[in-house]
N, C-alpha and C positions, 0 to 999 in steps of 0.2 A: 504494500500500500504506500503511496507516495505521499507525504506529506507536507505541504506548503504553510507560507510563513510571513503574512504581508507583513512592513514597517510602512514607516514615516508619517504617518496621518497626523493630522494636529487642527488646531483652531487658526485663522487668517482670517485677516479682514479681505475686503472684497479687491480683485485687481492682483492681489498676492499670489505666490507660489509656493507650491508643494514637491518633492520628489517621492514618490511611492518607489518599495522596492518588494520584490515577492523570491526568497529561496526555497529551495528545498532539503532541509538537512537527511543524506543519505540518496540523495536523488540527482542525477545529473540533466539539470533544465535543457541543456542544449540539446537532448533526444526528447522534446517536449514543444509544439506547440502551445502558446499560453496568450489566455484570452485574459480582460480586468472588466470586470464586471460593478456595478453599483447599486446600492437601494437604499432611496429616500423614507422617513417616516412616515409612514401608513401609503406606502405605494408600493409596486412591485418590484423587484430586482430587473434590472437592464444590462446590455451590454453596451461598452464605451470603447475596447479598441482590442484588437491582437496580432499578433507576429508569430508566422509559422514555424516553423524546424528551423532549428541551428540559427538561422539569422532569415527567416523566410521572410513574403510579401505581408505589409501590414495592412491592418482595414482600423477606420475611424467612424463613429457614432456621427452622423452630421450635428450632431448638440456641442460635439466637439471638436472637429477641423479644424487646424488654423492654431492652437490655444495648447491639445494637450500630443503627446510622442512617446510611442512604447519605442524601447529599446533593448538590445541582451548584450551584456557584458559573459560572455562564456567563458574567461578568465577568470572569472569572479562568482562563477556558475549564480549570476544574477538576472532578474528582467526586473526593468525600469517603467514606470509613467510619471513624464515629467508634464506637471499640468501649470500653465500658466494662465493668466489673466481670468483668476477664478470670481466664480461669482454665486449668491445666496445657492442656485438652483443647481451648484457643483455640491450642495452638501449632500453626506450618506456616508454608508456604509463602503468601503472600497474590498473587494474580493480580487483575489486571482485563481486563477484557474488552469489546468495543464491536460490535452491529448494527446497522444501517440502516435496516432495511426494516417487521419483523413489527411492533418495541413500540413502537408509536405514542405519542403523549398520551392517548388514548383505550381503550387493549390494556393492560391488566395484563401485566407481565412474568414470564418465569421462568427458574429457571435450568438444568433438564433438560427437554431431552437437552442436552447441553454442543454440541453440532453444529450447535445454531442459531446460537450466539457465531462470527463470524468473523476479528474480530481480538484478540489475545492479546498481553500482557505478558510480560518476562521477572522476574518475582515480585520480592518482598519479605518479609525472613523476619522473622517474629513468633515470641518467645520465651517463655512465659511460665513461671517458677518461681522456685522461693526459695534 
């Protein structure tokens, strides 16, 4: 069983940055597609962005284009989202997420239906307000 491990969440005011970071102790990410997922109070968990195998193609939430960047540092057997110019409607819950099989180097990934991700975080909360 693979287990994931988000950091860096915190409180910001609006316009501020965050670096999220997701490992997996005993697990090597870089044979892992990894999605970062969200969920707001009394809404439902969303998908925000992911990066296929090793260093595969990424995909972004149009809520967030422009603003936030997954990355993999495989050196550091890490993946990144670095989110800037955040605002109230960035706050929640932050998850990451890891698959194996479908998102190749080669497969664009996504992040629905959420049933394709099979292993899961226990999150990290991002705060945004003034």
């Amino acid at each position: 069983q693979l287990q994931l491990v988000e950091s860096g969440g915190d409180s910001v005011q609006p316009g501020g940055s965050l670096r999220l970071s997701c490992v997996a102790p005993g697990g090597i990410l870089a044979h892992y597609a990894i999605g970062w997922f969200r969920q707001a109070p009394g809404k439902e968990r969303e998908g925000v962005s992911c990066i296929g195998t090793t260093s595969g193609r990424t995909n972004y939430a149009d809520s967030v284009k422009g603003r936030f960047t997954i990355s993999r540092d495989n050196a550091k057997n890490t993946v990144y989202l670095q989110m800037s110019s955040l605002t109230p409607e960035d706050t929640g819950v932050y998850y990451c997420a890891a698959e194996a099989l479908i998102f190749t180097t080669q497969v664009q990934c996504r992040m629905e239906p959420q049933s394709l991700w099979t292993y899961w975080g226990q999150g990290t909360q991002v705060t945004v307000s003034s």
